[in-house]
C-alpha positions in Angstrom: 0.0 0.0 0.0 1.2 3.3 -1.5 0.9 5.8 1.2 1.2 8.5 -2.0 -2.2 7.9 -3.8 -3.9 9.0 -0.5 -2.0 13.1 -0.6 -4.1 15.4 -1.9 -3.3 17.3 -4.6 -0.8 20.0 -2.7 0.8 17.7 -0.3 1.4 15.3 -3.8 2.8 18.5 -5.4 5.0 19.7 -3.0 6.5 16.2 -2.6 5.6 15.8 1.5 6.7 12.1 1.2 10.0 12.4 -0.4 11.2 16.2 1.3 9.3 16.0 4.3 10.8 19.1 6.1 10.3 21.6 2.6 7.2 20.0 1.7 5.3 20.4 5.3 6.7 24.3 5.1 5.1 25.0 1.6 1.8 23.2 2.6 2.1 25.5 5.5 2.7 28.4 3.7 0.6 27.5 1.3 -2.5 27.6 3.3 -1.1 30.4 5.8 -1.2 32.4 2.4 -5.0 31.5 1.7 -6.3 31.4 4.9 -5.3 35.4 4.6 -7.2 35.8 1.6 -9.9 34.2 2.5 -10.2 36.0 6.0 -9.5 39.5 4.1 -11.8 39.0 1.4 -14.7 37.8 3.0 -14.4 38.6 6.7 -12.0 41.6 7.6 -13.2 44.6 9.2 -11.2 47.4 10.2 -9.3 47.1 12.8 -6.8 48.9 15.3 -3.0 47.2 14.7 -3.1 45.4 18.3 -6.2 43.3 17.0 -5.3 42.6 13.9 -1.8 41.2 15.4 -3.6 38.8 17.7 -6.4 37.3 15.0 -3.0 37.1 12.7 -1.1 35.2 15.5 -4.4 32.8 16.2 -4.7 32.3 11.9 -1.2 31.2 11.8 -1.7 29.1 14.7 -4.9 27.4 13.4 -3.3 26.9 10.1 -0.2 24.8 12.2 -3.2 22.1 12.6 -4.8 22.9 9.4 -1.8 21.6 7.5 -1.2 18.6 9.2 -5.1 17.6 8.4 -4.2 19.2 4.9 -1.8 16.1 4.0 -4.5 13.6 3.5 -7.4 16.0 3.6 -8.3 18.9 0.9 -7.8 22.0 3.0 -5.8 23.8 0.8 -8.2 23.0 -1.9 -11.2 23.9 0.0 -9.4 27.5 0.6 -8.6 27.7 -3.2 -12.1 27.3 -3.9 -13.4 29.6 -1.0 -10.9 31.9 -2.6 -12.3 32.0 -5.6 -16.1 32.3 -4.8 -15.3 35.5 -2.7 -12.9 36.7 -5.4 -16.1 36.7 -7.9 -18.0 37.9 -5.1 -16.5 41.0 -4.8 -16.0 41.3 -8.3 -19.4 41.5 -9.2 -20.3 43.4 -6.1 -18.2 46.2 -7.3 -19.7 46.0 -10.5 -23.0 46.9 -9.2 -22.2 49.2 -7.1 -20.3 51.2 -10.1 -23.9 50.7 -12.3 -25.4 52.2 -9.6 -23.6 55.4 -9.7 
């Protein structure tokens, strides 16, 4: 049993089984990275700069156990996706928002 054909599709890409130590720290990054976009696209508010340090420091910690569920599971992918939904989201908001002017 190939313990390969079970990665998702990052983990497969950034070659977790055969560089353990550089793939785990581009999954990480990986979905460090996203999780930002995600949060600023679809949830950020303005903040003062003490705040926004703490829910940073919290994100990267949640993404620490988001990549190791992110080997076998698709939480990368699910954040590409979630990326791209609020990506059109705001693309289209701001498109009727500049008819409307």
């Amino acid at each position: 049993m190939d313990i390969t054909d079970k990665l998702s599709f990052f983990p497969s890409l950034y070659q977790v089984v055969d560089h353990p130590k550089l793939g785990m720290w581009m999954l990480y990054i990986t979905i460090l990275l996203l999780s930002i976009l995600v949060y600023k696209l679809g949830f950020a508010q303005k903040l003062p700069i003490l705040k926004s340090v703490v829910i940073y420091t919290f994100l990267a910690l949640g993404c620490t156990v988001l990549t190791f569920l992110g080997i076998f599971l698709p939480v990368a992918e699910g954040l590409v996706v979630a990326a791209l939904i609020l990506i059109i989201y705001k693309i289209r908001l701001h498109q009727s928002k500049k008819q409307e002017a």
